[in-house]
Every structure is written in C-alpha cells, then in structure tokens.
C-alpha positions as CSV (number, residue, x, y, z in Angstrom):
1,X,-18.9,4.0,15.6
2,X,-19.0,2.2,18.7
3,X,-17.4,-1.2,18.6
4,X,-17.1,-4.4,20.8
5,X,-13.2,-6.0,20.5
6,X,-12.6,-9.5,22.2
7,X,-8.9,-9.9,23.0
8,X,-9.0,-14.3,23.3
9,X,-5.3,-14.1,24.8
10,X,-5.8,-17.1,27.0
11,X,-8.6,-18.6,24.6
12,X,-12.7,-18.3,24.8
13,X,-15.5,-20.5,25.9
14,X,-19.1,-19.8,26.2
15,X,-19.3,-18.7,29.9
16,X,-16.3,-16.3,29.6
17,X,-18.0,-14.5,26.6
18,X,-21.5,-14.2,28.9
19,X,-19.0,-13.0,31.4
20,X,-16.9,-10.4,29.9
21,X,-20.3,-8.9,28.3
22,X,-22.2,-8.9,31.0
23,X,-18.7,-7.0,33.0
24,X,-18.8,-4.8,30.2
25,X,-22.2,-3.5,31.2
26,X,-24.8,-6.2,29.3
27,X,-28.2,-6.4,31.5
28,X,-27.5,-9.3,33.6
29,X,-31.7,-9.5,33.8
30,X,-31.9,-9.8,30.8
31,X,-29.1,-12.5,30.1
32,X,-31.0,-14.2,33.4
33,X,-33.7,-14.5,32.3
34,X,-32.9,-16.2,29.0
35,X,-30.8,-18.4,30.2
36,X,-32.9,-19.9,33.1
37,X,-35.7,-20.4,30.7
38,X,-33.4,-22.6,29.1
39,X,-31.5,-24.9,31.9
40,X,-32.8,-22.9,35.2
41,X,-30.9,-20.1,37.5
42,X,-27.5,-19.5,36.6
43,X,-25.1,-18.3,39.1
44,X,-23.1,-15.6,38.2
45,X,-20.4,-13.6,40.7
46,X,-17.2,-11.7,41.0
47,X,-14.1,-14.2,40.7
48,X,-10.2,-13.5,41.0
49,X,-8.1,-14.7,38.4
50,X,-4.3,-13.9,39.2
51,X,-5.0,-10.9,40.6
52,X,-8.0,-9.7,38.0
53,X,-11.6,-9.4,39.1
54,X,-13.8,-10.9,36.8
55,X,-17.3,-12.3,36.2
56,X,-17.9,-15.7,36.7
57,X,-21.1,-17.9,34.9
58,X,-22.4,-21.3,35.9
59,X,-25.6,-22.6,34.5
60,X,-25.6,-25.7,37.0
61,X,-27.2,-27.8,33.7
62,X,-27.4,-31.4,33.8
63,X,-25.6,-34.3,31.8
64,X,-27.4,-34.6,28.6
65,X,-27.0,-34.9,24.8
66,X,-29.3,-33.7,22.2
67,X,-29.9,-33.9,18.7
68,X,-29.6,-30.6,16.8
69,X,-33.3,-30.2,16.4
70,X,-33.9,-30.6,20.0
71,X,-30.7,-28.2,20.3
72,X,-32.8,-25.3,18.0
73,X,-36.2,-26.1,19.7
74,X,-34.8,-25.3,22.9
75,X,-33.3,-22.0,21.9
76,X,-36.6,-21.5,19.8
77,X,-39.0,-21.7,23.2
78,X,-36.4,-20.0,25.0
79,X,-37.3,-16.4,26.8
80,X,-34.3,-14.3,24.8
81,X,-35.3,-11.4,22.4
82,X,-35.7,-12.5,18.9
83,X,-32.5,-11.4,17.6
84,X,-30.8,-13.1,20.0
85,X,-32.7,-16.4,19.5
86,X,-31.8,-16.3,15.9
87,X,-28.1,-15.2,16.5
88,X,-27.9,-18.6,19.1
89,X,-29.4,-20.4,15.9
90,X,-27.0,-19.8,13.9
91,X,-24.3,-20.3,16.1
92,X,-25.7,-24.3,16.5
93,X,-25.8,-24.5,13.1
94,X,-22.6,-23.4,12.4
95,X,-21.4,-25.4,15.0
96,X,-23.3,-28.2,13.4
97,X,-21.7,-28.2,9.7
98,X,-18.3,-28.5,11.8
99,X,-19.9,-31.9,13.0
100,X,-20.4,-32.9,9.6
101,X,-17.4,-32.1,8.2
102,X,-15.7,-34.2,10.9
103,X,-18.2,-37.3,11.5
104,X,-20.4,-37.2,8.4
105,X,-23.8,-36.3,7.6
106,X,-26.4,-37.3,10.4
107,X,-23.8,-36.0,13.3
108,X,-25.0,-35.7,16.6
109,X,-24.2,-32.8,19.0
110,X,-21.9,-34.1,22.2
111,X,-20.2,-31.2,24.3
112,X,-21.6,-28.5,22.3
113,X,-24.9,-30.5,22.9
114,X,-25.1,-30.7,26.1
115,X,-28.0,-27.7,28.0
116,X,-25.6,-26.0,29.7
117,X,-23.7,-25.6,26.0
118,X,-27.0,-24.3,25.2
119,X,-27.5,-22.1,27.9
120,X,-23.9,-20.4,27.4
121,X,-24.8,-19.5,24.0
122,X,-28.5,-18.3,24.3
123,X,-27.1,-16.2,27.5
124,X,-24.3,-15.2,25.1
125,X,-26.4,-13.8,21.9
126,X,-28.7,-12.2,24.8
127,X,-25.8,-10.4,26.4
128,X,-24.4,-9.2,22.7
129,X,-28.0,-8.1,21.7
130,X,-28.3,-6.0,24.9
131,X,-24.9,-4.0,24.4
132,X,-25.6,-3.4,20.8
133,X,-22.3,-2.7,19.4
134,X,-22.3,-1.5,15.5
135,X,-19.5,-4.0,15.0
136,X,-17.6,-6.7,16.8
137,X,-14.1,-7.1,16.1
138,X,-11.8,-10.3,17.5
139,X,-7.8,-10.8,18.3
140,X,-6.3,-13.8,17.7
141,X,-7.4,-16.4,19.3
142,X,-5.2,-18.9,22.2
143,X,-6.1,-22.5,21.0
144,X,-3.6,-24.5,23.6
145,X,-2.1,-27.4,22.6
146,X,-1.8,-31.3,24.1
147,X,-4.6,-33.8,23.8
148,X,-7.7,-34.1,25.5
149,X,-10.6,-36.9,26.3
150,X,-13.8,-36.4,24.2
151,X,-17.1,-38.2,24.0
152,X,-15.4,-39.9,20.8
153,X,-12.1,-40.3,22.4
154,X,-8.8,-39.3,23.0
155,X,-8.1,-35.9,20.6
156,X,-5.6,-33.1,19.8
157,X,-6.0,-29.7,21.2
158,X,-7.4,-27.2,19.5
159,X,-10.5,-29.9,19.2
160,X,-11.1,-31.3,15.6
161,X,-14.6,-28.8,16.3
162,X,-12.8,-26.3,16.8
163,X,-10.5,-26.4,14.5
164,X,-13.2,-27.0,11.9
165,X,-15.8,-23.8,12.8
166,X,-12.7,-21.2,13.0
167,X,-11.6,-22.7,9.4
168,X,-14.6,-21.5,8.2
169,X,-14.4,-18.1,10.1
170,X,-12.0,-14.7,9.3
171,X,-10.7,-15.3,12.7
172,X,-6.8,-15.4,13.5
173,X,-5.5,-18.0,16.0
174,X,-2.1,-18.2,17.7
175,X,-0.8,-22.0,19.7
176,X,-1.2,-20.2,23.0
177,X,1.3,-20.8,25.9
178,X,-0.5,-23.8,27.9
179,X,-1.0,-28.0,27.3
180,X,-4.5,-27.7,27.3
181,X,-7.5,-26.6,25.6
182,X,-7.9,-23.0,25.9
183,X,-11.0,-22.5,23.0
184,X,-13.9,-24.5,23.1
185,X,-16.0,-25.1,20.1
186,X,-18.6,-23.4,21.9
187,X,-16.2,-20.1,22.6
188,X,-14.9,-20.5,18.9
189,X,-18.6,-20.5,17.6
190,X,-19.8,-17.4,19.4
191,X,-16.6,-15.5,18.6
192,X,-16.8,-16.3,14.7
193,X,-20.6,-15.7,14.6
194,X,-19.9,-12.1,16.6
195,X,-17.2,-10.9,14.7
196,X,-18.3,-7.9,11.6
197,X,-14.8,-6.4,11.6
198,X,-11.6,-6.6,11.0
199,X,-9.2,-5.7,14.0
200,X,-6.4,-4.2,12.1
201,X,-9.0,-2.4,10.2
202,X,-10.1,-0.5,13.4
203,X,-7.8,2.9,13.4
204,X,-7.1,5.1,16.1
205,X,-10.3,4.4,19.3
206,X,-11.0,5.4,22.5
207,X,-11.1,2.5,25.3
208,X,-15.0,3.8,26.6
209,X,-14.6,0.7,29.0
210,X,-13.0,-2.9,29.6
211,X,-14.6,-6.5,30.5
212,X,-13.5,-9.9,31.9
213,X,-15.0,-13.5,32.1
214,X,-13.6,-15.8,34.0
215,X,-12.8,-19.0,33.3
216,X,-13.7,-22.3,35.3
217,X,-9.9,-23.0,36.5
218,X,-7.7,-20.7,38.5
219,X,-4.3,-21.7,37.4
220,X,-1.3,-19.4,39.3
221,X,0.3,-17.7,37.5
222,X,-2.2,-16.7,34.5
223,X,-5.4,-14.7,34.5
224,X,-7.2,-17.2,32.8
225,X,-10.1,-14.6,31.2
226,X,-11.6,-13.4,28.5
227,X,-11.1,-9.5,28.1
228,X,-13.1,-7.6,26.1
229,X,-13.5,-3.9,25.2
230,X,-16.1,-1.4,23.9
231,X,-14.5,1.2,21.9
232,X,-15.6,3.9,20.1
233,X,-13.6,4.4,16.6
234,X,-12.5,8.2,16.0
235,X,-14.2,9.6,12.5
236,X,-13.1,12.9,10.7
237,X,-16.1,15.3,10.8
238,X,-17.5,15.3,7.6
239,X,-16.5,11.5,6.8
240,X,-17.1,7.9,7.3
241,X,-14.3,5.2,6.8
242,X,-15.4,3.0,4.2
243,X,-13.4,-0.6,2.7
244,X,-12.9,-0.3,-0.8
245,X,-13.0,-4.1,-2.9
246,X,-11.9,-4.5,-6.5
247,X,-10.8,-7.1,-9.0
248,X,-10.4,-7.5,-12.4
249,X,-12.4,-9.8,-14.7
250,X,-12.4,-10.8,-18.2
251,X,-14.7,-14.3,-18.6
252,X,-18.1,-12.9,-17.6
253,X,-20.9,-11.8,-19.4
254,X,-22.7,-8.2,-19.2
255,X,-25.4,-9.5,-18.2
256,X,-23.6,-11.0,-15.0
257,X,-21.6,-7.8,-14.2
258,X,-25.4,-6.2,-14.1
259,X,-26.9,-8.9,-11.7
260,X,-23.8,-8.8,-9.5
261,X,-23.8,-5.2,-9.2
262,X,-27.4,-5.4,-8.4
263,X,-26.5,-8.2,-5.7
264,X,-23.8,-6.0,-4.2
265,X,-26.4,-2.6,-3.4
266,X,-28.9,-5.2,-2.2
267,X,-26.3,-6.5,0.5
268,X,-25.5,-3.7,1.5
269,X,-23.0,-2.2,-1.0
270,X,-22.6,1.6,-0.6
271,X,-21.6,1.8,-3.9
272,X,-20.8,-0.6,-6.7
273,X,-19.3,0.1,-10.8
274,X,-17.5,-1.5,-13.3
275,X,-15.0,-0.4,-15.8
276,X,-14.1,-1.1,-19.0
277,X,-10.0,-2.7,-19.2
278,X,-7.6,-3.8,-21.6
279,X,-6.1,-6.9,-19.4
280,X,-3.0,-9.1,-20.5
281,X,-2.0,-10.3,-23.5
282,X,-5.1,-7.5,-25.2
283,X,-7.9,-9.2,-23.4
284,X,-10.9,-6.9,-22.7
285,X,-11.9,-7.2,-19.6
286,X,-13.8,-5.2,-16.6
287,X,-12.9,-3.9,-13.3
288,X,-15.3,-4.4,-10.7
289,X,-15.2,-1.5,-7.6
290,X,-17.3,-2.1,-4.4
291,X,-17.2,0.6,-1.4
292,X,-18.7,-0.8,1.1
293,X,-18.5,-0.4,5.6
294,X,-15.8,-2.3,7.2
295,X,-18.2,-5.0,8.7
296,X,-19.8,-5.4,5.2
297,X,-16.7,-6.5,3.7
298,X,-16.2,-10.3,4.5
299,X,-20.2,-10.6,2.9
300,X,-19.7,-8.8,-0.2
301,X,-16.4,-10.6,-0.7
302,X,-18.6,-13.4,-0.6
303,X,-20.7,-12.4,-3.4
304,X,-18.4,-11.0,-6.0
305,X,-16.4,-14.5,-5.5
306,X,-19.7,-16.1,-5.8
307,X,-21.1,-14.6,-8.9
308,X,-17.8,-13.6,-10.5
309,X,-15.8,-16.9,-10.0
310,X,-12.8,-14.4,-9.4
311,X,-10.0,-15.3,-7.4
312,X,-8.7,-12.6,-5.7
313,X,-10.3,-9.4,-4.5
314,X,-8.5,-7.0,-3.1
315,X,-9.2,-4.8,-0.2
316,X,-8.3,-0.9,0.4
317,X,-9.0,-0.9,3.9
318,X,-10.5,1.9,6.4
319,X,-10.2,4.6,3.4
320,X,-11.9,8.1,4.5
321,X,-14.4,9.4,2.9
322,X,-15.8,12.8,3.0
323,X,-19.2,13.1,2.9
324,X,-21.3,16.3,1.6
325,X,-24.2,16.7,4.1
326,X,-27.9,15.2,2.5
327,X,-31.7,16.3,2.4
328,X,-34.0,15.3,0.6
329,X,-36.2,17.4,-0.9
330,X,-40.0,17.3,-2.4
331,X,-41.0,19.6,-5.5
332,X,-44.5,19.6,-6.8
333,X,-44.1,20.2,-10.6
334,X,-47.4,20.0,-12.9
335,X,-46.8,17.7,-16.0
336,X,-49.2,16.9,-18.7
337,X,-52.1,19.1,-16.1
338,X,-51.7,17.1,-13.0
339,X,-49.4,18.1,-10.0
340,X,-47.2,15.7,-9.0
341,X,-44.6,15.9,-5.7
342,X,-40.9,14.0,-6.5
343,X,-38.1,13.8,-4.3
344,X,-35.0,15.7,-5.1
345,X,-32.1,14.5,-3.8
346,X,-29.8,17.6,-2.6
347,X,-26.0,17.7,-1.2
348,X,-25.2,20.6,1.0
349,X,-21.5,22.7,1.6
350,X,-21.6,25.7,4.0
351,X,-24.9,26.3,3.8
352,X,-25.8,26.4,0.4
353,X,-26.6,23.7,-1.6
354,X,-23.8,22.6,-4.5
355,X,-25.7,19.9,-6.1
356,X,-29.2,18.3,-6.7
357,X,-31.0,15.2,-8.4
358,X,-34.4,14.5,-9.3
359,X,-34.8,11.3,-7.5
360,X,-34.6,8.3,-10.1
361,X,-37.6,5.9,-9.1
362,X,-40.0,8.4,-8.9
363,X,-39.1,10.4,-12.3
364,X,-38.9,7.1,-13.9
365,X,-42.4,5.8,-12.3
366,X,-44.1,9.3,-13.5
367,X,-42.4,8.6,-17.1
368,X,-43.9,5.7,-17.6
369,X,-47.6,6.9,-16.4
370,X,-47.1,9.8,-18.7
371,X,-45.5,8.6,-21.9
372,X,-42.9,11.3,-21.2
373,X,-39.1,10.1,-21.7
374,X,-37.2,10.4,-18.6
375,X,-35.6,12.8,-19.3
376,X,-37.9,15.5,-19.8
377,X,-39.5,14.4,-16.5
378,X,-36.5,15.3,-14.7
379,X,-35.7,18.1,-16.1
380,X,-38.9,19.4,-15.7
381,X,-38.7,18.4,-11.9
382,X,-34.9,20.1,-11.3
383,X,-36.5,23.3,-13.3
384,X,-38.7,23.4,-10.8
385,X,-36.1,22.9,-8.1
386,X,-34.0,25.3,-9.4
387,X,-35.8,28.5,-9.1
388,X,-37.2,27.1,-5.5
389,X,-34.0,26.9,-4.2
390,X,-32.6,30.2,-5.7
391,X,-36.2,32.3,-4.0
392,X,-35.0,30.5,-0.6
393,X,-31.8,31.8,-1.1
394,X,-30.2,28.3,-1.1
395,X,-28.7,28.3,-4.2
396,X,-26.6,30.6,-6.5
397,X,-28.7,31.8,-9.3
C-alpha cells in the first residue's frame, strides 16, 4: 500500500500542503490550473528555509470576505477534477461547523474566507487527487502558542478555529517550540480532511520519496516547512494488514445487531459477526467483531458507536492476515429443465483448489424462481462444481 505521511513539525497551512505535494511529485499543471480558475496565476518556486530547499505557493488573491455559499460556488465553477472539488467542499464545510461552534449559527467565513484561502485548498485537494495515495497518514501537529490579531480581535494561539476543526479530527497536536501561530485553520482543515490512517498503525515502510512546502516567513534558525513523505508499507506475501474492532453489548435488540452488521459491510467492513456472551453480574449479552482496513477504521468506529450506543470499542491494530488466493468461478447446472450459469466462489493453495461456494445471491435468486429451498440449489450447483474441478485436475477427488 502506498501511503502519503505529513510530518506538521513546525505546523501546516494551506500553501505549505500545495507545496510539499506538488515537491513530492503532484502535477503542478494540474494544481495550476485549478487554482488560477479560482483567484488567477499562482506563483510557485524553489525557496530556502534554513538550509532546506522547498516549494514555495503564492496565489497573489485579493482582500475579500465571503459567505460560505459564495465560498462552495467558487470551488464548484472552479477548473479542478471532480474529486477534488468535492474534497475542497468538504474541507469548507468542515471548516464551517468550527465557525458555528465558536460564533453561532449564521457565521461568516473571515481568514479561511478570504480567495486566496480558497485557492490554497482547491490547489490542495487538486495536488492530493493527482498523487493518489491509498491512505494519508499525519504526525502531530506544531500549534505555537502566544496570541494573535484576528478579524474578531485579539486571540490565543492555536486559533479558537483551529482548535475547534482538529477537536473534531483523529489528529495529535503538540505546543510546538515558537510564540506564534504555526497551524492555520486552513492547514488544520486540509490535514484532518486528508488523513485515512493512523501513523502508529503504519509498520515497517520504505521512504519511496520526501517533500517540503515552505512557509511565508524565513525565521533563522528553523526550517519553517511542511515535510511530507510517500511511503510504501511492507505486506507479507500472501496477506493484507487488517484493524480488528470489537465491543461488547448487552441493551440492544436483534434486530439492531442485524441492521448494524448490515451498516458495517455497506461501509466498507471486510467482515462483521456477533457472538453470543454471558457479561457481568449473568447478563446475556453480544460481542460485536468488525475486521476492517486501517483507513476504514475511524468510519466504522463511527457507526458501531452510532447504532450500538456503546462506549468503548476497542481496536487490534495492523493485525496480518493471510489470505488464500480467489477466483471466481461460473458452473452451468440444469435445474427443474433449464440451464442456468452461478458463480462459485473458489479459494486456491498451491495450485489446487482447498475450498469452494456456490455464490449466495445467485443460488438464493434461482430458489426463489424455482420453488426449490436453497439448499438443494446449492448443492446442486457445488455437485456440479465438484466433478468439474476434479476432470481439470484442480481438485482432489
């Protein structure tokens, strides 16, 4: 699995996290192009900071407010890919329910409103879309401390924004070493929208190549960057890593345990079960298992709390898993006079194949058109399969 890490050691904003991408290999036309249909030409060249080359952004937007409708029309019309568009939409609007939470409902946009905070982050989801990392991971985060002058005033570093969005993120932060603010709502917003995994989760990688964005200062002393890396993570052949998510219940209903395990494969579970208990003090209860991929995790979380009301849920993290090779297989078998093809579902080990499954949807669709029970319709179909695979030599007779 190739991954994208951001290491925030000096803090984030959003033209460090279009630098550090694009320095990582992002197509700058691309990332041009979206962001001058937003605010006009950016400027974007090789900087030193304390001694490290990096990649420097500047929009060249003017002053200007706007409402968060303008804000979304904006990144609606502007020329990024679709994915990218929606990504920058969701970054406003999670920017946006920090607003609220601070100033009340009806909040405008200030700093975060302003084009060329618009620009950063349509340039930003563009530059993420066009590396197309299967997972993002992000270090703890420098905040800096001190107080600053906003559009509402004189404030404590980290900004109440700031503070608010990575409240309602999975990212760390630490104080960071400087009086001053090092993450910008706009840098905090992209970063928590990004991230998919878990850094500690991560394992043993392979550094494939290594990213900075400058900042707008140059203080002596300090790179002040943004690094980022693309790594790639290092499976066992024959495996994946999987997260493994449990907790224990014993106040819900059946019927509940059978829609949330339902809701768990539909978002993207790759498996989900529950198991009978005998909890404290005699209470029957259930166990509910989720195995799931490590940038799944945090969502499914989300919807066992959600459904179950539980609260805790543990987390096995980065567990191998071996996994038996797959085909699938079609078998026309004739039932009731008619010929009908069903997928078997077959697992493979050195060349033979050790196990195999008349696929459930289609047995159970060809039950119901016959009358048969389900039963007889699959064993009909792995008959079939049976002596197929043992004339191809495939399978032990």
């Amino acid at each position: 699995m190739n991954v994208l890490l951001f290491d925030p050691f000096n803090g984030a904003a959003g033209d460090m996290v279009i630098g550090t991408l694009l320095d990582l290999g992002a197509d700058e036309g691309l990332v041009r192009a979206a962001m001058r249909s937003v605010v006009g030409e950016p400027t974007i060249e090789r900087v030193d900071r304390s001694g490290i080359r990096a990649v420097q952004v500047r929009t060249h937007a003017p002053v200007g407010h706007r409402t968060l409708e303008e804000v979304l029309d904006r990144v609606a019309g502007s020329d990024a890919p679709a994915p990218a568009r929606e990504m920058a939409r969701q970054v406003f609007l999670r920017i946006h329910r920090a607003e609220e939470s601070i100033h009340g409902e009806g909040a405008h946009f200030h700093e975060v409103g302003a084009d060329d905070a618009i620009a950063d982050v349509v340039g930003a989801c563009t530059a993420l879309h066009s590396l197309a990392p299967d997972g993002v991971a992000v270090r703890p985060v420098a905040l800096g401390r001190g107080f600053m002058v906003s559009a509402h005033g004189t404030f404590p570093i980290p900004a109440p924004a700031t503070v608010a969005i990575l409240a309602n993120s999975v990212l760390r932060t630490v104080p960071g070493e400087e009086e001053r603010e090092l993450c910008t709502p706009t840098g905090a917003a992209l970063l928590a929208e990004f991230s998919t995994i878990r850094p500690e989760d991560l394992g043993p990688v392979n550094i494939r190549a290594v990213g900075y964005g400058a900042g707008s200062r140059n203080p002596p002393g300090r790179p002040n960057v943004l690094r980022s890396m693309l790594l790639s993570t290092e499976e066992t052949p024959g495996g994946d890593r999987v997260d493994i998510l449990e907790t224990n219940v014993d106040d819900v209903t059946g019927e509940t345990l059978a829609y949330t395990i339902a809701r768990l494969m539909e978002e993207g579970a790759r498996d989900a079960s529950t198991t009978s208990l005998v909890m404290k003090k005699g209470r029957s209860g259930h166990l509910v298992r989720v195995v799931c991929r490590p940038d799944a995790t945090d969502r499914l979380i989300g919807v066992m709390a959600a459904e179950l009301g539980t609260l805790g849920i543990r987390c096995i993290p980065m567990v191998h898993r071996s996994v038996a090779e797959r085909t699938i297989e079609p078998v026309t078998v004739t039932i009731r006079g008619r010929e009908r093809t069903i997928d078997v579902k077959c697992g493979w080990s050195g060349g033979m194949i050790a196990s195999f499954k008349a696929e459930y949807e289609q047995a159970a669709a060809c039950a119901r058109e016959t009358g048969l029970p389900f039963r007889e319709v699959a064993g009909m179909v792995e008959a079939t399969a049976r002596r197929l695979f043992v004339e191809r030599g495939v399978l032990e007779s």
